[in-house]
N, C-alpha and C positions, 0 to 999 in steps of 0.2 A: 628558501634560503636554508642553510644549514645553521645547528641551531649555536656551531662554533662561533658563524659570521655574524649571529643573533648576540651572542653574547661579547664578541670585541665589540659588535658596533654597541650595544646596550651598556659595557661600560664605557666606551666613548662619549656618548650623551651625556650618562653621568656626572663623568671629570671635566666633559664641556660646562656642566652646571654646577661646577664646581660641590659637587656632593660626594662623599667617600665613598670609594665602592669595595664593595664585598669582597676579601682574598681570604682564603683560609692561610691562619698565623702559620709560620713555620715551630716543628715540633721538637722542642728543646732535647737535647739527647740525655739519657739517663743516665747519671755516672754510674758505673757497676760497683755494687758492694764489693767493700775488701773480702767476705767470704765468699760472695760470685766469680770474683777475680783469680783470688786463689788456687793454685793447681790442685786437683785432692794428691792427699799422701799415698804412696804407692803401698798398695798392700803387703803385710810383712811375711814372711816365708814361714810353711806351715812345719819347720824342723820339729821331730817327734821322739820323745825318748825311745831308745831301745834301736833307730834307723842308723845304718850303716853311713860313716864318712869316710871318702877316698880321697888322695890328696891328689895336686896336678898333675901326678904322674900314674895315677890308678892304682900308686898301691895303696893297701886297706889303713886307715889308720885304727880304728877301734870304732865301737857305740856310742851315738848321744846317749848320757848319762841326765841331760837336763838342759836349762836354759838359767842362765842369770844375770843381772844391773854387772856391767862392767864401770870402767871409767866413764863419766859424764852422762852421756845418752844413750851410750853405746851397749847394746846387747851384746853379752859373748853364750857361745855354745861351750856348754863342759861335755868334753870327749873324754874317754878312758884310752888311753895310748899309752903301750908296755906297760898296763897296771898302773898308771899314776892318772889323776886327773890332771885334765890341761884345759886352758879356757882360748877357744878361738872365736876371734872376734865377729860376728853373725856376715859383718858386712864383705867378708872371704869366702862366705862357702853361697853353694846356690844348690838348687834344690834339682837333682836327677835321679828317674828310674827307680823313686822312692827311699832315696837317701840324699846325702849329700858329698856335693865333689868343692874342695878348696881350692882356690888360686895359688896355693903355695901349695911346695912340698913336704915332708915331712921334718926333712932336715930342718926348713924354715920356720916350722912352728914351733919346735922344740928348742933352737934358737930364741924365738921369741918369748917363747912361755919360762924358760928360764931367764931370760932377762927382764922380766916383772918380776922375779919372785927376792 
C-alpha cells in the first residue's frame, strides 16, 4: 500500500476510536510592519551647485547657485537668472545630461518667483 492510503486509512482508525489525530495547525499570517509596509522614499535628485538649468523649452536659464528649505517641505533650487536669484521649486526640474531641465518655462518661473516676493 501506499503510504497516502496508510495514512487516510490510519487516521480513520483513529477517529473511529475516537482519538484526535495529528493535523499540522494552520499558520497564522504575519501582519507586516508599518515599516515593511511602507513604500521607501524615492531618492532625492543629486542637483549640484555650479550645474546648468534649462527651462521646457531648452533655453538656458542660468547656474545652480545652491539648494534651500522652501515653504513647508518643499526644497527649492536657487538659480541665478538675469543676475538675480530665483528659488524654483525642486519638485519642477529633473535631472539631464548633467544639469537640470524644468517643466516650466522661463516666462513661468519669473512669474512665479515674483509673485512670492
Amino acid at each position: 500500500m501506499s503510504r497516502k492510503v496508510i495514512s487516510i486509512l490510519g487516521a480513520a482508525a483513529l477517529a473511529a476510536l475516537g482519538l484526535p489525530t495529528a493535523r499540522a495547525a494552520p499558520i497564522p499570517p504575519t501582519p507586516a510592519s508599518p515599516a515593511a509596509s511602507a513604500a521607501p522614499a524615492p531618492p532625492a535628485p543629486a542637483f549640484s551647485a555650479g550645474s546648468t538649468v534649462v527651462d521646457s523649452q531648452g533655453v538656458v536659464l542660468g547656474s545652480i547657485e545652491g539648494l534651500a528649505q522652501g515653504q513647508g517641505d518643499e526644497m527649492v533650487v536657487v538659480v541665478k537668472i538675469d543676475g538675480k536669484l530665483v528659488s524654483i521649486p525642486e519638485s519642477t526640474l529633473r535631472l539631464a545630461g548633467g544639469g537640470a531641465v524644468s517643466s516650466q518655462t522661463k516666462a513661468q518661473i519669473l512669474a512665479a518667483a515674483g509673485a512670492q516676493r
